[in-house]
N, C-alpha and C positions, 0 to 999 in steps of 0.2 A: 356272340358279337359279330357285328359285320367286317368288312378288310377296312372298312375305314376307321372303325373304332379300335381295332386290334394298332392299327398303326398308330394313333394318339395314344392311347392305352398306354404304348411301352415307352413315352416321352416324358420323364419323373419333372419336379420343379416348376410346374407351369407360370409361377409367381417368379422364380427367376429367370426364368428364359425371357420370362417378359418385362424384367425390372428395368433392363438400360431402355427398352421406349417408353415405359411410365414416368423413370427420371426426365430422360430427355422433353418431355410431353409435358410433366410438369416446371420443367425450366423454360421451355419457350412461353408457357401460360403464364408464369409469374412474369416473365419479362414485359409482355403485355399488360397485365395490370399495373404493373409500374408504371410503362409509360404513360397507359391512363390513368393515376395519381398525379403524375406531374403537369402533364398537359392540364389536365379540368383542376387544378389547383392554380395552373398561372392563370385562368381565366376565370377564377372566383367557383367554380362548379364544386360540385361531388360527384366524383367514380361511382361510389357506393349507389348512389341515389341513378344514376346512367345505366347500370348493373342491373338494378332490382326494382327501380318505379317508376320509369317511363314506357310509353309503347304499350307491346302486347305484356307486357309482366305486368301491367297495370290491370291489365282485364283478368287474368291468371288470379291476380288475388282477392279483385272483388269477385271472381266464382269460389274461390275459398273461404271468402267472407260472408259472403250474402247466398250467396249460390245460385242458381241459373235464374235469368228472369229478367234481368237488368238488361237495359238497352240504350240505344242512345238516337234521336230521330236529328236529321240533318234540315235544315232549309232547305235542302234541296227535294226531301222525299226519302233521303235513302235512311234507311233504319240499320243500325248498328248494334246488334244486338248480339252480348255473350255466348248465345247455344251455338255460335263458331267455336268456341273454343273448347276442345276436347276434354275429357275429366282428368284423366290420370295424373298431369302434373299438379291441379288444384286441390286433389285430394292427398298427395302426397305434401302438399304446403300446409293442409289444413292437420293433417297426422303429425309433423313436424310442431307444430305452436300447440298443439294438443299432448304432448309427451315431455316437453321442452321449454326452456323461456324464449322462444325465438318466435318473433313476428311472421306473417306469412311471408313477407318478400324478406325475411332473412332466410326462414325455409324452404323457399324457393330457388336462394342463392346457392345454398347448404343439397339440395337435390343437385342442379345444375354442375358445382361441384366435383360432387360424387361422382354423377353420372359422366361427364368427360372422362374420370380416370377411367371408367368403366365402359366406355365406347371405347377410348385407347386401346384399354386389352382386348377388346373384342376386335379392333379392327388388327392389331398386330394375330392375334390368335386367327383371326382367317387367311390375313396374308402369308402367315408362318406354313399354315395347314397346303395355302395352293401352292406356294415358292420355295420360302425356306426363313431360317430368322431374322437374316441380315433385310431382305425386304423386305418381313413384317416389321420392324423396328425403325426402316426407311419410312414405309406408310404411314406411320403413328406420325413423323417427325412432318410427314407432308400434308398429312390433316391439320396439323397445330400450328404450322404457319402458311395457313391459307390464308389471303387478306381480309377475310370477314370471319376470322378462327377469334379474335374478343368475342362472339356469338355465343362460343360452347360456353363460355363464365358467363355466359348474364341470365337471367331467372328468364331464360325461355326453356320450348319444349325439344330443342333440337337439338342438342347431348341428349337429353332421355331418350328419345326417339333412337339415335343414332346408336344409344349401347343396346336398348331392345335391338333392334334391327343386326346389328352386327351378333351376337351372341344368337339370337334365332338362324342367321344365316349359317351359323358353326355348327350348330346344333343338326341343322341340315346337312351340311357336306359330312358330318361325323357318325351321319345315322341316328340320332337323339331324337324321334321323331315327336315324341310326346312334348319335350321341352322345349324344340322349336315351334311347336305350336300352342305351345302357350303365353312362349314371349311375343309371338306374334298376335295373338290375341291384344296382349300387354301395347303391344306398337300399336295394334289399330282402338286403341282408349285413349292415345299419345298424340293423333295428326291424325288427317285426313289421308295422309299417302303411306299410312299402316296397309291400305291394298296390295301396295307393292312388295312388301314382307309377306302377306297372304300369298301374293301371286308366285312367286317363288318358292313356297314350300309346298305347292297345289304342283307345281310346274315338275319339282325333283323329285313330289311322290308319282306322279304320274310316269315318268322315265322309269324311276326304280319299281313302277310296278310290273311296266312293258318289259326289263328285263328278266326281274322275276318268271314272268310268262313264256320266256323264249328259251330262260334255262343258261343263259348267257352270263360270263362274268364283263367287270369294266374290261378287259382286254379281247373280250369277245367268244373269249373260251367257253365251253359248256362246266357252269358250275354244278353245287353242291343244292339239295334242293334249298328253297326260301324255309325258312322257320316261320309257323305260323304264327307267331306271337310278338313276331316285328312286323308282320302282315298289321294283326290287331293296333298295335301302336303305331302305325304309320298312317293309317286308317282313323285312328283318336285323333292324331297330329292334325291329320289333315280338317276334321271334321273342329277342333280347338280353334285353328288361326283365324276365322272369320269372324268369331263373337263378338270378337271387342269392339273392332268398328260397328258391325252389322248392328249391334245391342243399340251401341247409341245413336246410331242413324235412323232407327225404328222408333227410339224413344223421343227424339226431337223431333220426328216427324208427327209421333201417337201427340204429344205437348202443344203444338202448334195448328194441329190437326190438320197440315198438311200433308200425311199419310207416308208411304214410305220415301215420298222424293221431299220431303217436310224440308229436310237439309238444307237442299240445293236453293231454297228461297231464304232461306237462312243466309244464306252465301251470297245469293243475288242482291241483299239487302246491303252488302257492301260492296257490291259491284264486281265482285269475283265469281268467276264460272272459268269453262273449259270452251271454248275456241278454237284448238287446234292450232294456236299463234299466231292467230289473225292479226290479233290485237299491239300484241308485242312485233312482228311485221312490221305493221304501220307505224309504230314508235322508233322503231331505229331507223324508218323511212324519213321521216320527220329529222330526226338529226342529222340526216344526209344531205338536209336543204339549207342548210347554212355554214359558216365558219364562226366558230371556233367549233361547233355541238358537233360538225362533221365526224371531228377526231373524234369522238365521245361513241358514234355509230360507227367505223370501221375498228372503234376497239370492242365493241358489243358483236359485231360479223363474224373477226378473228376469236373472240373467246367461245361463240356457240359454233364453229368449224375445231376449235380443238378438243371440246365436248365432244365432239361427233368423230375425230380423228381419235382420240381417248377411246371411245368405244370401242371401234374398228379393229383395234390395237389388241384390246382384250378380248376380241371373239379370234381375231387371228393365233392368240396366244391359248386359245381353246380355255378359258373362264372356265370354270363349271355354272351350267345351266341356271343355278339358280342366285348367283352373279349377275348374270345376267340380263335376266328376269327383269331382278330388284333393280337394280340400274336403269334399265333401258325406262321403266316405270318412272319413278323419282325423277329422269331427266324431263321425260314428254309433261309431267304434270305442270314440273316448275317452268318448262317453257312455254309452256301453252296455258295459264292461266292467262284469265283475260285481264287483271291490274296488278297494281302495286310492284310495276317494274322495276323499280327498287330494292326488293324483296328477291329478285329472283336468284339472287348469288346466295346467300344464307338460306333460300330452299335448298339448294344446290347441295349444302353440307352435309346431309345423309349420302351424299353417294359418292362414299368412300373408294368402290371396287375404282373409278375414274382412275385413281391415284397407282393403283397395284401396275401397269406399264410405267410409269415414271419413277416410281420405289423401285424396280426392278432395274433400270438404268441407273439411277442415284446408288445400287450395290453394288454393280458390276465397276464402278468406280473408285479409284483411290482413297482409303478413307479421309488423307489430309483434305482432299479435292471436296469430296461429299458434305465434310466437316465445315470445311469454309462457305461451299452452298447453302448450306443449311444455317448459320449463322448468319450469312448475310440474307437472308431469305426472312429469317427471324427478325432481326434489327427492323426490315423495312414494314414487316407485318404488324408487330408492334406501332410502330410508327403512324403508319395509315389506321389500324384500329381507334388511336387514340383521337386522330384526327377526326374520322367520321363521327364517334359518337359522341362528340362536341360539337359537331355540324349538323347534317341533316340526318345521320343516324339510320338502324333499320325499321323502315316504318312497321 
């Protein structure tokens, strides 16, 4: 085993060390769906129906349904067409109604679900791995009351996503090279920004191969030689994490017959590409030329400077690399997609590591203090969820 696997290795209970942020994780989430029962009750609505058939859980299950093919042409030209949307969660909707009496968008809800609890442990298990447990348990409780955290309950892909991704990144800092790279596989069949999981297990094999080389342990010492057979699995790892995306971006492309960039007209077809922020730029340039929409643009300035100060924070605090990585990835996509700037907060929710400087203040704090942050933090999260997705919701 490696020194990082010998160190988890000797940590018994992994399901109790991590019970009070699952509890807590799932106490902030049910507060949420309450408040979204009451709210879309006094306005005649259904939760349930806000959860699992509106938006992209709509397209989710006609790929579950019908399967890829379906599109939708606009008046204006643009085509809207299903092979955006990745497989893994449609086929997990469709295994669900196939095993089960549950519809696709119950199976959907029923993944979605699952999966939160199961991003929760994955992000407390990385936080616990770089800090310690009280910040793992902090991180869970600051993923679950983010203000677009009703996101992880609704039949979308971004709990799934986010438990692949967090559990490949463990698997990484833990030496698991095989199984990181398979969940990473799993993430790139899940979203388009499964790159960013690739690119991080591509990033920690490539370090731990150069130390290998040098004969060096992490502290700099001259270690013990490498075993060739974590060579070999590090090497499977690496060669694993690409497929999932690569598979199906090859295959929409072979479909379409627009070859290996097939995708990206895919994409173009709903007006989403990569810009480098151009796009998003101009849009909080825009709300800078009037009042009221002003405030609306210097709260958009101040939230992507504390993204950036968030980052900063965790390379100062020496991340491991493939933290990093994944992070810096996941930000640059979601802020530089060229639409649906509405969207770009609930991209945002894969990247977890943001949270690991602020969990780490939120522990060094009094629990009463923490306790009441965290509850008033919850109260207002619930609050604004329920409102949005009775409003204009995530498109």
């Amino acid at each position: 085993m490696t020194d990082l696997e010998t160190r988890t290795a000797g940590r018994p209970g992994a399901l109790r060390r991590a019970a009070p942020a699952l509890l807590g994780y799932a106490a902030v989430r049910a507060l949420g769906l309450l408040a979204l029962a009451l709210w879309s009750a006094a306005r005649d609505k259904s939760a349930y129906t806000l959860l699992t058939a509106r938006w992209d859980s709509l397209w989710y299950t006609r790929v579950a349904d019908l399967g890829y093919g379906y599109e939708v042409r606009l008046p204006n030209g643009d085509v809207h067409s299903n092979l955006a949307f990745f497989p893994l969660l449609p086929w997990l909707e469709r295994l669900g109604a196939a095993v089960g009496p549950l519809s696709y968008a119950d199976a959907g809800f029923t993944v979605s679900l699952l999966a939160s609890l199961a991003a929760a442990w994955g992000i407390f298990a990385v936080a616990e791995h770089v800090y310690d447990r009280r910040v793992g348990v902090c991180a869970v409780l600051l993923w679950a009351v983010l203000p677009v955290g009703v996101v992880q309950s609704m039949a979308y892909s971004e709990s799934l996503f986010t438990a692949l991704a967090a559990w490949s990144l463990y698997a990484v800092l833990t030496g698991r090279w095989v199984t990181a790279g398979t969940l990473a596989a799993l993430a790139g069949l899940t979203r388009p920004v499964g790159l960013a999981v690739t690119a991080a297990v591509w990033a920690a094999a490539v370090v731990a191969f150069r130390r290998d080389r040098s004969g060096a342990g992490a502290d700099g010492a001259h270690g013990r030689p490498h075993a060739p057979a974590e060579g070999a699995r590090r090497v499977l790892g690496v060669v694993l994490a690409p497929l999932g995306a690569a598979g199906y971006v090859l295959w929409v492309g072979h479909r379409t017959g627009g070859g290996p960039l097939g995708y990206l007209d895919v994409q173009a077809g709903w007006r989403n590409g990569f810009d480098g922020g151009v796009a998003f730029a101009r849009f909080v340039a825009e709300k800078l030329t009037s009042f009221p929409a002003a405030l609306a643009g210097v709260g958009l300035i101040v939230g992507v400077a504390l993204l950036v100060r968030l980052y900063v924070v965790g390379v100062r605090q020496r991340q491991p690399l493939a933290l990093l990585v994944y992070t810096g990835i996941v930000v640059v996509l979601a802020l530089c997609a060229s639409s649906y700037f509405g969207s770009k907060p609930r991209l945002l929710l894969p990247a977890f590591p943001l949270l690991l400087p602020l969990a780490g203040a939120l522990a060094r704090a009094r629990t009463s203090r923490s306790a009441a942050v965290v509850c008033g933090v919850a109260v207002a999260s619930a609050v604004y969820g329920a409102f949005w997705l009775n409003g204009s919701g995530p498109p």
